[in-house]
MARDO-92059 format. One record per residue (C-alpha): x, y, z; residue in three letters. Coordinates in steps of 0.2 Angstrom, whole numbers, plus 2048, in hexadecimal, padded with zeros to 3 digits. Each point is the difference from the previous one (the first is absolute). Layout:
<node c1="X" c2="Y" c3="Z" aa="Ala"/>
...
This chain:
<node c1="800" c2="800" c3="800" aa="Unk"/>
<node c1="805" c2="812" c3="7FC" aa="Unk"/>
<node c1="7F9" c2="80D" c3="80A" aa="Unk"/>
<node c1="801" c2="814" c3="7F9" aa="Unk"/>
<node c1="802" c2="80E" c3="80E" aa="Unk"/>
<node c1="7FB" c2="811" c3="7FC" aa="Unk"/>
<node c1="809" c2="80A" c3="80A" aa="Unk"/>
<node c1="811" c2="801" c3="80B" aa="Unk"/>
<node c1="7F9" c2="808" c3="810" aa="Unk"/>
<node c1="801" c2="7F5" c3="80F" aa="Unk"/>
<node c1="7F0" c2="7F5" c3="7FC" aa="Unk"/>
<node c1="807" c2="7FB" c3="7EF" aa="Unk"/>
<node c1="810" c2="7FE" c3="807" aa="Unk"/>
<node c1="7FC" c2="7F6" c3="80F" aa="Unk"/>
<node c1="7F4" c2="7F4" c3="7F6" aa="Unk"/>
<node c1="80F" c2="7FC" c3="7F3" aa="Unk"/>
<node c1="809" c2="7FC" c3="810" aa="Unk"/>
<node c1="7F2" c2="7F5" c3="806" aa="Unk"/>
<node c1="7FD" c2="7F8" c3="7EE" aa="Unk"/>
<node c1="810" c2="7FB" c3="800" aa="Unk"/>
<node c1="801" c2="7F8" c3="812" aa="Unk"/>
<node c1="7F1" c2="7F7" c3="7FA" aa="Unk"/>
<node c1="809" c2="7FB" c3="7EF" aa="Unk"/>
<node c1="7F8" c2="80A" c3="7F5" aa="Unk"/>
<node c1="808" c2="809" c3="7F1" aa="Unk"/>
<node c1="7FC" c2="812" c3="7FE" aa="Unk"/>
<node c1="805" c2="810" c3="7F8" aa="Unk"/>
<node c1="7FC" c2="814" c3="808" aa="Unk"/>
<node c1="7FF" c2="80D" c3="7F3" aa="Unk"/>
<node c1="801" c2="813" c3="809" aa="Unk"/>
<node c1="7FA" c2="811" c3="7F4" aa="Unk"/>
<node c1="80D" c2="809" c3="80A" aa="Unk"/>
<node c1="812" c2="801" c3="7F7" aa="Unk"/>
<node c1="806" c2="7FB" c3="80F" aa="Unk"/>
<node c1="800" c2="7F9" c3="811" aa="Unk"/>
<node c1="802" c2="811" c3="80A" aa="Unk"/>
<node c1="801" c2="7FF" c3="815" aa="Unk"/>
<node c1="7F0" c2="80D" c3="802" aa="Unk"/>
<node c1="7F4" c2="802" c3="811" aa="Unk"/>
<node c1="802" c2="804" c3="80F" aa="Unk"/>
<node c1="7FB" c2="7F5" c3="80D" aa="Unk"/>
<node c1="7F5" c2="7F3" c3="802" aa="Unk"/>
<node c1="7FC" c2="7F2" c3="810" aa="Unk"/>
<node c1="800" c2="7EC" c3="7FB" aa="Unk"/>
<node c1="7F4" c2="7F8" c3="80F" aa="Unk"/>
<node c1="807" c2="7F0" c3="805" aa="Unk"/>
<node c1="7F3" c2="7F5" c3="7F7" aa="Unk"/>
<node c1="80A" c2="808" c3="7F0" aa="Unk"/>
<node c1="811" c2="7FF" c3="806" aa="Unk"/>
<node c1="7FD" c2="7ED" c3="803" aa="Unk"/>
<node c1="7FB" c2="7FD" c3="7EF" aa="Unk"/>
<node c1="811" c2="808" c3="7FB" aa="Unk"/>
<node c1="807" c2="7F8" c3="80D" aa="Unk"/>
<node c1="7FC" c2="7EE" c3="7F8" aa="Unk"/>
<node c1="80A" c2="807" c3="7F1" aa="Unk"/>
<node c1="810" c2="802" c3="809" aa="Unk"/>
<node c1="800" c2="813" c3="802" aa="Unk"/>
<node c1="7FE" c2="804" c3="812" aa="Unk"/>
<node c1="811" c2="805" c3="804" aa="Unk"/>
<node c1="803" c2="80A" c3="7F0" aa="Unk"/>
<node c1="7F0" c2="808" c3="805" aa="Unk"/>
<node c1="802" c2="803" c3="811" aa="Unk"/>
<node c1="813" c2="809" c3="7FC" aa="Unk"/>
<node c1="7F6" c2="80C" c3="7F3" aa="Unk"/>
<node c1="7F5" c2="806" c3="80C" aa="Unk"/>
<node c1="7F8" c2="801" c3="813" aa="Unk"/>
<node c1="7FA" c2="7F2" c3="80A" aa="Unk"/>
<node c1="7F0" c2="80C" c3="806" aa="Unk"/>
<node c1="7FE" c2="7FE" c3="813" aa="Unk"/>
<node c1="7F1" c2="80A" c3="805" aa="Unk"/>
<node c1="7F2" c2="809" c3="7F8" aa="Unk"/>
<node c1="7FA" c2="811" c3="80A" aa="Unk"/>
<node c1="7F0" c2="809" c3="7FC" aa="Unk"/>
<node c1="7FC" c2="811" c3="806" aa="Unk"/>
<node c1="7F6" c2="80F" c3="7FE" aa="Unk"/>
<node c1="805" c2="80D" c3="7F5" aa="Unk"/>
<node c1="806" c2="809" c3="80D" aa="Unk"/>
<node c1="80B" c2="7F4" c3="80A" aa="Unk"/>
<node c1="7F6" c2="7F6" c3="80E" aa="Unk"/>
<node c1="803" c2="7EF" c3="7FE" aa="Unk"/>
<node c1="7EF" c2="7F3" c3="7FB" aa="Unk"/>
<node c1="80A" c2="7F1" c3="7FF" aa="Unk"/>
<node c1="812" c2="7F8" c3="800" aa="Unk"/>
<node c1="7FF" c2="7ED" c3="7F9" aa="Unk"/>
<node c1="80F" c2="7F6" c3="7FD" aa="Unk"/>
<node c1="804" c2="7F9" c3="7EC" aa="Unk"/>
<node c1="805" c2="7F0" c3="7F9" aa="Unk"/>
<node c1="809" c2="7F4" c3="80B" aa="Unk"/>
<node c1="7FE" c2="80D" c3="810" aa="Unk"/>
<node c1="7EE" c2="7FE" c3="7FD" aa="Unk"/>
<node c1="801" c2="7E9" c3="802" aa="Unk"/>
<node c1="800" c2="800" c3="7EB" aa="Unk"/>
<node c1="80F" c2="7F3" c3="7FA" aa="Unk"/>
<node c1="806" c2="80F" c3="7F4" aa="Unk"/>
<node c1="806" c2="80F" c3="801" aa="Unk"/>
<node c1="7F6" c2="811" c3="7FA" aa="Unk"/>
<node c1="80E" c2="806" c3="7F3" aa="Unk"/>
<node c1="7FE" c2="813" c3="7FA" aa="Unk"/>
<node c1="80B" c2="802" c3="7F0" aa="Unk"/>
<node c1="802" c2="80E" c3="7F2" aa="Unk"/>
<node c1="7F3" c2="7FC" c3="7F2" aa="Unk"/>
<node c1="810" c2="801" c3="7F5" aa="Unk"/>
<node c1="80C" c2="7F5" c3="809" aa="Unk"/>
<node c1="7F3" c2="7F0" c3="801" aa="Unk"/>
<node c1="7FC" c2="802" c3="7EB" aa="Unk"/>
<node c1="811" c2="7FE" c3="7FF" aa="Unk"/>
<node c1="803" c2="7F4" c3="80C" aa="Unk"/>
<node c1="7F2" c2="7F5" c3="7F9" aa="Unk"/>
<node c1="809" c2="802" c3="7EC" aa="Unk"/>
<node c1="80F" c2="7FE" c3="804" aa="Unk"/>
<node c1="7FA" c2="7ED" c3="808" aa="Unk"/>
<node c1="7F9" c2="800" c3="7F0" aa="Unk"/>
<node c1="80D" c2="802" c3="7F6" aa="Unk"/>
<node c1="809" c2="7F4" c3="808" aa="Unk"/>
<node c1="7F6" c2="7F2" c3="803" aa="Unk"/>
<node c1="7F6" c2="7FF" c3="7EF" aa="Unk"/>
<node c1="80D" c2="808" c3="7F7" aa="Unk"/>
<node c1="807" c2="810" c3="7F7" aa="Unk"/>
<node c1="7F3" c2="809" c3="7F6" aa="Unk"/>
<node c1="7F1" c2="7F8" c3="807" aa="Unk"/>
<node c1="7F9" c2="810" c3="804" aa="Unk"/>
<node c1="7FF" c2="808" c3="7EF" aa="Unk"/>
<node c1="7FF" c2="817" c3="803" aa="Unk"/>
<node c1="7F9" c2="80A" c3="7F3" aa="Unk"/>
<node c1="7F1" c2="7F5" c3="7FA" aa="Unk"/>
<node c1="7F0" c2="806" c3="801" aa="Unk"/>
<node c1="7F1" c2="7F4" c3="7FF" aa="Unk"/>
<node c1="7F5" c2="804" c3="7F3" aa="Unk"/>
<node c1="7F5" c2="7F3" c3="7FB" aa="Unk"/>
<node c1="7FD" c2="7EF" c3="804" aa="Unk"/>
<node c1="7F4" c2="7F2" c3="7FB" aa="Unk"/>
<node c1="7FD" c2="7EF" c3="805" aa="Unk"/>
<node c1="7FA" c2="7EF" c3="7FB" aa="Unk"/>
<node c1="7FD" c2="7EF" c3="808" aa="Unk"/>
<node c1="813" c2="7FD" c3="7FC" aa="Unk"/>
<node c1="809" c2="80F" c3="808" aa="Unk"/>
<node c1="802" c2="812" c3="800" aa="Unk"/>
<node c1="808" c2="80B" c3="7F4" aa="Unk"/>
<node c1="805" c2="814" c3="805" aa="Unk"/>
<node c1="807" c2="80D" c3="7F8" aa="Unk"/>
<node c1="811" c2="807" c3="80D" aa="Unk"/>
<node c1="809" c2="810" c3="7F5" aa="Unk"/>
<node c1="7F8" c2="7FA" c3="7F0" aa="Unk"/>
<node c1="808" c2="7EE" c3="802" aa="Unk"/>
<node c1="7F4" c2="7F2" c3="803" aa="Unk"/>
<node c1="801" c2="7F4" c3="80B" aa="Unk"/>
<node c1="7F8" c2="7EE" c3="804" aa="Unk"/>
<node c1="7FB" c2="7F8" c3="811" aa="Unk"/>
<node c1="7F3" c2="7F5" c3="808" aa="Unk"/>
<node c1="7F9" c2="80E" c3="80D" aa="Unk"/>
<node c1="804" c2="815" c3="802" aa="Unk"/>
<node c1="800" c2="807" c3="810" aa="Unk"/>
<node c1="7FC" c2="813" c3="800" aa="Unk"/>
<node c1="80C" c2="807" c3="80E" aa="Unk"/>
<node c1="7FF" c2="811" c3="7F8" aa="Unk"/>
<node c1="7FB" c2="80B" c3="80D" aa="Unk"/>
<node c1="7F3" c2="80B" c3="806" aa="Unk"/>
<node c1="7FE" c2="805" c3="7EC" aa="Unk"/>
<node c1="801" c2="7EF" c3="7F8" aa="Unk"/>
<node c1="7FF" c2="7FE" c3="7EE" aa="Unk"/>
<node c1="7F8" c2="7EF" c3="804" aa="Unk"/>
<node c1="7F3" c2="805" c3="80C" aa="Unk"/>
<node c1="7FA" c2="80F" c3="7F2" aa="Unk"/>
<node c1="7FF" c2="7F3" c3="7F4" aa="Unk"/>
<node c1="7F4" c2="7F5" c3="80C" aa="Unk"/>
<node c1="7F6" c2="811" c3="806" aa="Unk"/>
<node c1="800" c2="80E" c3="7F2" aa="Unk"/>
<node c1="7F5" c2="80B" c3="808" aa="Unk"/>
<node c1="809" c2="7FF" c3="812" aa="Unk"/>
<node c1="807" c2="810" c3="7FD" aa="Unk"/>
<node c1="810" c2="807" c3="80A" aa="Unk"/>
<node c1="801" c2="7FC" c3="814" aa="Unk"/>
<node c1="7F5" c2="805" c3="80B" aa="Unk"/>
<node c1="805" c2="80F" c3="80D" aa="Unk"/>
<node c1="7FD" c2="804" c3="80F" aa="Unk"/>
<node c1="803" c2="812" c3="801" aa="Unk"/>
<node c1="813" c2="7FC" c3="80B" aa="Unk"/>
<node c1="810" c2="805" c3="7F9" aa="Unk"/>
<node c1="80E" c2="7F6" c3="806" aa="Unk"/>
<node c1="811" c2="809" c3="804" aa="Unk"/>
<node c1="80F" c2="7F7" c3="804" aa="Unk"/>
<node c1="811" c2="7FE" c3="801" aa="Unk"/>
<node c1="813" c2="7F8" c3="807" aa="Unk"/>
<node c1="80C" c2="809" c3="809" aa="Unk"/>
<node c1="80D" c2="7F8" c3="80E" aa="Unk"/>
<node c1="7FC" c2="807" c3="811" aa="Unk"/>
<node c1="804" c2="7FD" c3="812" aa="Unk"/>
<node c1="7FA" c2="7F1" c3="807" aa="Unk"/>
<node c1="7F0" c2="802" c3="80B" aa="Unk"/>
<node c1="7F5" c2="7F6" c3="80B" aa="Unk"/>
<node c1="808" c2="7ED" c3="7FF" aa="Unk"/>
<node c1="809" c2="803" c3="7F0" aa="Unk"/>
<node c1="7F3" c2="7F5" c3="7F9" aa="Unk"/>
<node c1="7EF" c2="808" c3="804" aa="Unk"/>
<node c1="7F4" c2="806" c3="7F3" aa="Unk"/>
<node c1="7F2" c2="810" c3="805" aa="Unk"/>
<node c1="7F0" c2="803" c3="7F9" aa="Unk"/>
<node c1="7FA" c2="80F" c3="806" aa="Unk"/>
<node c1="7F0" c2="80C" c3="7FB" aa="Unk"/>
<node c1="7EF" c2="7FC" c3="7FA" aa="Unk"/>
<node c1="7F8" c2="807" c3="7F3" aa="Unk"/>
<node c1="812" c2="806" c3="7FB" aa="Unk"/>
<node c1="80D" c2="7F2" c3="802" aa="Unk"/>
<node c1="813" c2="801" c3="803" aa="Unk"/>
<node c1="809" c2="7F0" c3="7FD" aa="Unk"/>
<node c1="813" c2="7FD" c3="807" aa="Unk"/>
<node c1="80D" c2="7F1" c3="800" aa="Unk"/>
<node c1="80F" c2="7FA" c3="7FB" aa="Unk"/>
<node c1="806" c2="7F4" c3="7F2" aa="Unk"/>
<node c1="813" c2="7FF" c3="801" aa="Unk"/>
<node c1="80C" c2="804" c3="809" aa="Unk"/>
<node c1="805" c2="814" c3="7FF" aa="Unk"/>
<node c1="814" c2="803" c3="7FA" aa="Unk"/>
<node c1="804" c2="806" c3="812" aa="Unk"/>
<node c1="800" c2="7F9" c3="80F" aa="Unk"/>
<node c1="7F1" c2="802" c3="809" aa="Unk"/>
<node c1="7F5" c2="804" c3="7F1" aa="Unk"/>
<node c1="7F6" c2="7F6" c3="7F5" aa="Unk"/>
<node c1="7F6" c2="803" c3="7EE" aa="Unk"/>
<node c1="7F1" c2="806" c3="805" aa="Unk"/>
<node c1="7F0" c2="800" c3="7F6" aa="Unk"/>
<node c1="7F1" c2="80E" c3="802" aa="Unk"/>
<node c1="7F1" c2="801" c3="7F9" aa="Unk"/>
<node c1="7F2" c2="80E" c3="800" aa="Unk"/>
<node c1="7EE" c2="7FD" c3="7FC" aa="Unk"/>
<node c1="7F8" c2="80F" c3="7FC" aa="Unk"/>
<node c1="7EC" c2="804" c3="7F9" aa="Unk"/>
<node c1="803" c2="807" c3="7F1" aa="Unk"/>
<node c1="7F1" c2="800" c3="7F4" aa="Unk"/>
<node c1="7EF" c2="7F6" c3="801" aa="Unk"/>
<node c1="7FE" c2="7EC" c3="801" aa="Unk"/>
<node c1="7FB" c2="7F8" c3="7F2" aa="Unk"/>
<node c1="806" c2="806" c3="7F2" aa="Unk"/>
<node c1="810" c2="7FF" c3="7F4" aa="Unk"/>
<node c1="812" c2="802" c3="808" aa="Unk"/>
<node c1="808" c2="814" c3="7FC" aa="Unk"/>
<node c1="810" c2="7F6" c3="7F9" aa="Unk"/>
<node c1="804" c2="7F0" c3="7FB" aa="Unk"/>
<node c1="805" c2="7F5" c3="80E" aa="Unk"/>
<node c1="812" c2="7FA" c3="7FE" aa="Unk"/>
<node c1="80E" c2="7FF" c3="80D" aa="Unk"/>
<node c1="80C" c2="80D" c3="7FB" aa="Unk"/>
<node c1="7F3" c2="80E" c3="7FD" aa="Unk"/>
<node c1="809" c2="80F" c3="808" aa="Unk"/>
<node c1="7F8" c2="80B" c3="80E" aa="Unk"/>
<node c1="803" c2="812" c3="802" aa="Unk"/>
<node c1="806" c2="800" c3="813" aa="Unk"/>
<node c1="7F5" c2="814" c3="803" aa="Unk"/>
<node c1="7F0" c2="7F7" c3="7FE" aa="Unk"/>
<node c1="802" c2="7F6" c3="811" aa="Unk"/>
<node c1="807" c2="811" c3="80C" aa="Unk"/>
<node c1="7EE" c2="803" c3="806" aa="Unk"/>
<node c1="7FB" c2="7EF" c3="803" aa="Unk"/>
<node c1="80E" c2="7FD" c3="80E" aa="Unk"/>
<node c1="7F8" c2="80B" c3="80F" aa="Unk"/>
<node c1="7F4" c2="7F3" c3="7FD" aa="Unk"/>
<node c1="80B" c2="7F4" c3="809" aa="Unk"/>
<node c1="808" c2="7FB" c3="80F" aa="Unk"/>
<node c1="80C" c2="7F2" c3="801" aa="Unk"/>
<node c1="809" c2="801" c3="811" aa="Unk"/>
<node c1="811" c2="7F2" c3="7FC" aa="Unk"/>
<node c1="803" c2="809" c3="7ED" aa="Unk"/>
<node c1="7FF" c2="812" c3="7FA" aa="Unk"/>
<node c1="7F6" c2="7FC" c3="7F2" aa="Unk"/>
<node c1="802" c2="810" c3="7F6" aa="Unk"/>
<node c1="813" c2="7FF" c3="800" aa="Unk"/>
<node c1="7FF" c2="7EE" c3="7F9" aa="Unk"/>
<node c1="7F6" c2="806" c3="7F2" aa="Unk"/>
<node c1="80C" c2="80F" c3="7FC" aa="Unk"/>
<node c1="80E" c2="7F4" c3="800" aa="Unk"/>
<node c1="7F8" c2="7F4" c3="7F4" aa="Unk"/>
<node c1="80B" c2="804" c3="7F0" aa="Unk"/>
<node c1="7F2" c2="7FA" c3="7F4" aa="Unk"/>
<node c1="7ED" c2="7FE" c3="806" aa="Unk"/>
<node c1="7F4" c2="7F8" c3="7F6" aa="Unk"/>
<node c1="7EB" c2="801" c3="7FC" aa="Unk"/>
<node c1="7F5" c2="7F1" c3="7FF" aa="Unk"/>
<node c1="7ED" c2="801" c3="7FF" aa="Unk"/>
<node c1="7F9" c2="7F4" c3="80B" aa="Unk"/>
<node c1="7F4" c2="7F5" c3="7F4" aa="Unk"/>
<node c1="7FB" c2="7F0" c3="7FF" aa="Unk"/>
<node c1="7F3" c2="7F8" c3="7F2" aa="Unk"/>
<node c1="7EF" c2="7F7" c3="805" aa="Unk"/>
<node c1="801" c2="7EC" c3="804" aa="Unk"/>
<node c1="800" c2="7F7" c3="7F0" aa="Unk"/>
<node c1="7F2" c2="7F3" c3="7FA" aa="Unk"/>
<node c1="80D" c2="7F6" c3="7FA" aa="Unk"/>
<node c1="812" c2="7FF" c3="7FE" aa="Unk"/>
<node c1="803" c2="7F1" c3="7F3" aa="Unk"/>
<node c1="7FB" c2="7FE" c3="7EF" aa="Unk"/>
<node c1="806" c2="7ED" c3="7FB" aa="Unk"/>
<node c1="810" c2="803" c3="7FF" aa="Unk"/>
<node c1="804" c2="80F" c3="806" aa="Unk"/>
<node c1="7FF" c2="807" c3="813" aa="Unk"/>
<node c1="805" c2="80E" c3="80B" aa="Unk"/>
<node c1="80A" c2="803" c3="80C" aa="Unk"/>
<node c1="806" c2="80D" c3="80F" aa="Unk"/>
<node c1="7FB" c2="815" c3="7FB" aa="Unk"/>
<node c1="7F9" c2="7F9" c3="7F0" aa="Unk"/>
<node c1="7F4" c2="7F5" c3="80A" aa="Unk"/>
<node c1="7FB" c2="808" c3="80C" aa="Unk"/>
<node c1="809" c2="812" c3="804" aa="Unk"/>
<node c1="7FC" c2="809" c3="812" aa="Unk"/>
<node c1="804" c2="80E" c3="80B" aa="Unk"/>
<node c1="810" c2="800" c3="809" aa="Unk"/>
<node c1="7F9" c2="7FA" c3="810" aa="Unk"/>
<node c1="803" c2="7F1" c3="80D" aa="Unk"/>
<node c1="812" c2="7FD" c3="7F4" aa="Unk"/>
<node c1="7F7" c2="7F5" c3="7F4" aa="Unk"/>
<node c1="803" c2="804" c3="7EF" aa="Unk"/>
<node c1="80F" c2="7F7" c3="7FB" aa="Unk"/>
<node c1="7FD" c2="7F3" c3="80F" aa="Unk"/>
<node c1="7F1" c2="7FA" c3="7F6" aa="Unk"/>
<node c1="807" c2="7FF" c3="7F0" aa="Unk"/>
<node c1="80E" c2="7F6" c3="80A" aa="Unk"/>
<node c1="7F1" c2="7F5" c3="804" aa="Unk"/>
<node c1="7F9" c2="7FF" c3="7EF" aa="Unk"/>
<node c1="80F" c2="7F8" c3="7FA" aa="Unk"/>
<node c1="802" c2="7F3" c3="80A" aa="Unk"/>
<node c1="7EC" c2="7FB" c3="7FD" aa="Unk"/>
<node c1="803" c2="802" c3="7EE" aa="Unk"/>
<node c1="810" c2="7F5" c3="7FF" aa="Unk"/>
<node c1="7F8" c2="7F2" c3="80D" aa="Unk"/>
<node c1="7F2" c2="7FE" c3="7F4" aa="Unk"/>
<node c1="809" c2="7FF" c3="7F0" aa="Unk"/>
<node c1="80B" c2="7F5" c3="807" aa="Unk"/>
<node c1="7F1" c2="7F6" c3="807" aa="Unk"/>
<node c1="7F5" c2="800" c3="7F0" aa="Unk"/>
<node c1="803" c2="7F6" c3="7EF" aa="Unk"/>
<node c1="7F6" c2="80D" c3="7F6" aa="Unk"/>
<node c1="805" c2="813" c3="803" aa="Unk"/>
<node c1="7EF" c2="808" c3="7FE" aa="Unk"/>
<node c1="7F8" c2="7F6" c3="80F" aa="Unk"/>
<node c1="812" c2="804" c3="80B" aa="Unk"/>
<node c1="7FC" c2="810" c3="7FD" aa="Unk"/>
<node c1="7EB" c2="800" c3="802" aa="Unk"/>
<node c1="806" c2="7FA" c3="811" aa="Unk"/>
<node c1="80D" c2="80F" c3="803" aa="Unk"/>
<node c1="7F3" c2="80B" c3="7FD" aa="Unk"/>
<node c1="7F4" c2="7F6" c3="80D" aa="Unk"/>
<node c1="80E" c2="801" c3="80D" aa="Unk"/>
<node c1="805" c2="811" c3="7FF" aa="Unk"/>
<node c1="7F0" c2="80B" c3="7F8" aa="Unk"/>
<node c1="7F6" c2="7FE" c3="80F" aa="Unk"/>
<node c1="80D" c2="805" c3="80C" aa="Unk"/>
<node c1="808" c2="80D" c3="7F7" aa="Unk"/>
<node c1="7F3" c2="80B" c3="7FD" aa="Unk"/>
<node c1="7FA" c2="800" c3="814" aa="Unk"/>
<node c1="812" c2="809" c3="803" aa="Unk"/>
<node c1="7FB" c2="80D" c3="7F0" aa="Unk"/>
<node c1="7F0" c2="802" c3="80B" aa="Unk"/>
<node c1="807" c2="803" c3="80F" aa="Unk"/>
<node c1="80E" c2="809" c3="7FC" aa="Unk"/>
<node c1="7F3" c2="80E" c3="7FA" aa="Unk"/>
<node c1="7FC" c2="803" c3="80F" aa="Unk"/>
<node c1="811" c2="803" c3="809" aa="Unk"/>
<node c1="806" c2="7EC" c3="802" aa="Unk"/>
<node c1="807" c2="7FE" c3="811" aa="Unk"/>
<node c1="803" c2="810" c3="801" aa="Unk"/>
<node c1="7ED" c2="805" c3="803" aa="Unk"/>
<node c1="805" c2="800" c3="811" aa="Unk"/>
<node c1="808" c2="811" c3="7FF" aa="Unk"/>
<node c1="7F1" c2="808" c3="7F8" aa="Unk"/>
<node c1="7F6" c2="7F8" c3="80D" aa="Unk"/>
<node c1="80B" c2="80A" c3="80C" aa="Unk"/>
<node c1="800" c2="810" c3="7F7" aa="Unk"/>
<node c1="7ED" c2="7FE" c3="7FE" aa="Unk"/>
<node c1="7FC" c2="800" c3="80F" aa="Unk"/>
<node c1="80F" c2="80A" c3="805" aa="Unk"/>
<node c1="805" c2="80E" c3="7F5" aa="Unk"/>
<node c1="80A" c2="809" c3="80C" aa="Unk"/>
<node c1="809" c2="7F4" c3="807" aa="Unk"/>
<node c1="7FE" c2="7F7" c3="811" aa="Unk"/>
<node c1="807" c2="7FB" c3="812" aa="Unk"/>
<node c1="7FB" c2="7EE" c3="804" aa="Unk"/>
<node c1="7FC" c2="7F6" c3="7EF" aa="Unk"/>
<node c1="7F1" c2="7F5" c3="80C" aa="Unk"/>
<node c1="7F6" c2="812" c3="801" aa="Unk"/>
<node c1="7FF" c2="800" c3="7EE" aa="Unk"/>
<node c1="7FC" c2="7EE" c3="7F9" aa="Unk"/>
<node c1="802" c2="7EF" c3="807" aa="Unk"/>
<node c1="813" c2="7F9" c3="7FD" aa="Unk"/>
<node c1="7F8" c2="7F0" c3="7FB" aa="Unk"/>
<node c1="7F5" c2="805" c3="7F2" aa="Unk"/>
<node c1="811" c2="808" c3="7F9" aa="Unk"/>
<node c1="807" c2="7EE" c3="803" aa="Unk"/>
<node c1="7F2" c2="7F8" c3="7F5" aa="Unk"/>
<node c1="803" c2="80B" c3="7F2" aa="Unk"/>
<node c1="811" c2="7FB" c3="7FE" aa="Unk"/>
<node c1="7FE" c2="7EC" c3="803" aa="Unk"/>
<node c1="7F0" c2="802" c3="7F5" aa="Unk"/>
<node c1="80D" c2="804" c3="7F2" aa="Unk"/>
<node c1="80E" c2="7F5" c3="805" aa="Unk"/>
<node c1="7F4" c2="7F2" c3="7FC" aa="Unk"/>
<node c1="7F9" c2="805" c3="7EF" aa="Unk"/>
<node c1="811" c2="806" c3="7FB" aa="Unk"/>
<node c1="806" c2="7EF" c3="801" aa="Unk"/>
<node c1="80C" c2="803" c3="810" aa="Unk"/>
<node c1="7FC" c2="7ED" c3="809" aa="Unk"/>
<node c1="80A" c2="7F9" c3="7F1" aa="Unk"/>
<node c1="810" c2="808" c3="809" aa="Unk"/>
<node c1="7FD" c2="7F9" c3="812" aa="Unk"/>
């Protein structure tokens, strides 16, 4: 069997790993020219870094970036609602790893590269076309064509293989937040290994994701979500990671926040290069497979960057997709039973995620509280917090991990 991958993000590159631990052939094919270290930084929970664990790459990963110890929420202006402990701190058997976007891409092609083989990811082809019979699949990559017995469409939030299914879709829906962010080293704080989510309706995101070139400091990742424009219509830009922000359009929003262990505005004025990203996601999908072809991570089933799923899921999705084609004699039932697996629970975390994910329990908080507050218990029961975030451990596929 020969399987096609559109697109060399890291849910393409992780199922060619997978297909390959499964003994299946297959090729990736990336529109880019090349394969470019871009992002900032993302978390991998631990039921993702176990799957990439069962591929050998659990020290390489853990040396590219942070074995995340705890996880604080506060209110926007710097009372505490919650300190939980992350990965194995928190009884999981693997760690919680935050890692620059960038670095696990190429992390996960140069494993690539090596195991499968020099030019098995194949930049600068575009998919075009593709048709299919009961035999296979043939698609158009840069105007060559090429033969296989399944495509997988891991071509992102703006897949050329998702238009072709749903034509009238349109471009990804937005909710109205523009998404700032950025990487700078910076002192250490908290445990050297703590990540805060503070605000509400307004949301400030800090952690590290490497260590920093200095002693004492670490890379450090921020992210600023701001309410921009109304819900529901089309993004103002295209989303892409390497969109470029002008740094004078977050000034007035930093007043807004109070973080007590980082000065969050001389972070941001430190960040060489800060980057814009509309915070969109697309409706669940009826389907994902047509015969032959299926899809897979952004392309699938794309959602707000909330509760640190996005590239966890398409983690997921690879190793469902490569246990069933390995499992299957014919490739359009393998991947009819992908789709059964992975539809259903997907599209619950795009559900949820629209209403703030885990991190609801901050705009519970401000809600309730939008000045602030002295004893958490006078505002809301600490339990009802709890529930919200175990409610999401669970749909987001978490037990796996433990």
């Amino acid at each position: 069997m020969k399987v096609l991958i559109a697109g060399a993000g890291i849910g393409g590159l992780t199922t060619a790993l997978r297909l390959h631990h499964e003994g299946i052939d297959c090729a990736v094919y990336e529109q880019a020219d090349q394969i470019r270290e871009l992002g900032v930084g993302i978390n991998l929970l631990p039921q993702a870094v176990a799957e990439l664990a069962e591929l050998g790459l659990l020290e390489e990963l853990a040396d590219a970036g942070i074995r995340t110890h705890e996880l604080i929420y506060a209110h926007r202006l710097g009372a505490e609602i919650s300190r939980m402990p992350c990965g194995t701190a928190a009884g999981f058997t693997m760690p919680q790893i935050s890692v620059h976007r960038g670095r696990l891409q190429g992390l996960l092609y140069r494993a690539v590269e090596a195991r499968l083989g020099a030019g098995t990811v194949r930049t600068g082809r575009r998919l075009t076309e593709f048709d299919q019979d009961g035999d296979g699949v043939c698609a158009v990559f840069g105007g060559e064509s090429v033969l296989g017995e399944v495509l997988v469409g891991a071509d992102g939030i703006h897949s050329a293989v998702r238009e072709t299914f749903f034509p009238a879709e349109g471009p990804p829906r937005w909710n109205g937040v523009m998404l700032w962010r950025g990487v700078t080293d910076w002192p250490e704080f908290g445990t050297g290994r703590s990540e805060i989510i503070a605000g509400g309706l307004l949301k400030l995101v800090i952690y590290p994701i490497a260590a920093g070139r200095m002693p004492g400091t670490k890379l450090t990742n921020w992210a600023m979500c701001i309410t921009s424009g109304d819900a529901g219509g089309p993004p103002p830009v295209r989303q892409e990671w390497a969109k470029l922000a002008n740094p004078a359009d977050l000034r007035q929003y930093f007043d807004h926040f109070h973080v007590p262990d980082v000065d969050h505005r001389e972070l941001i004025l430190a960040t060489e290069q800060i980057f814009e990203f509309p915070m969109c996601d697309r409706d669940p999908a009826p389907y994902w497979t047509r015969h032959r072809v299926t899809l897979l991570g952004d392309a699938a089933h794309p959602m707000y960057p909330m509760g640190s799923n996005g590239a966890g899921q398409a983690i997921l999705d690879a190793r469902s997709l490569a246990d069933h084609l390995a499992r299957h004699a014919d490739p359009a039932s393998a991947l009819r039973a992908y789709e059964l697996e992975r539809l259903p629970a997907t599209s619950e975390v795009v559900l949820r995620n629209r209403v703030g994910g885990p991190e609801q329990v901050i705009d519970v908080v401000e809600d309730l509280a939008p000045d602030g507050f002295d004893r958490l218990e006078d505002v809301v029961d600490p339990a009802r917090l709890e529930e919200i975030v175990a409610e999401y451990l669970s749909l987001s596929g978490a037990n796996r991990a433990r």
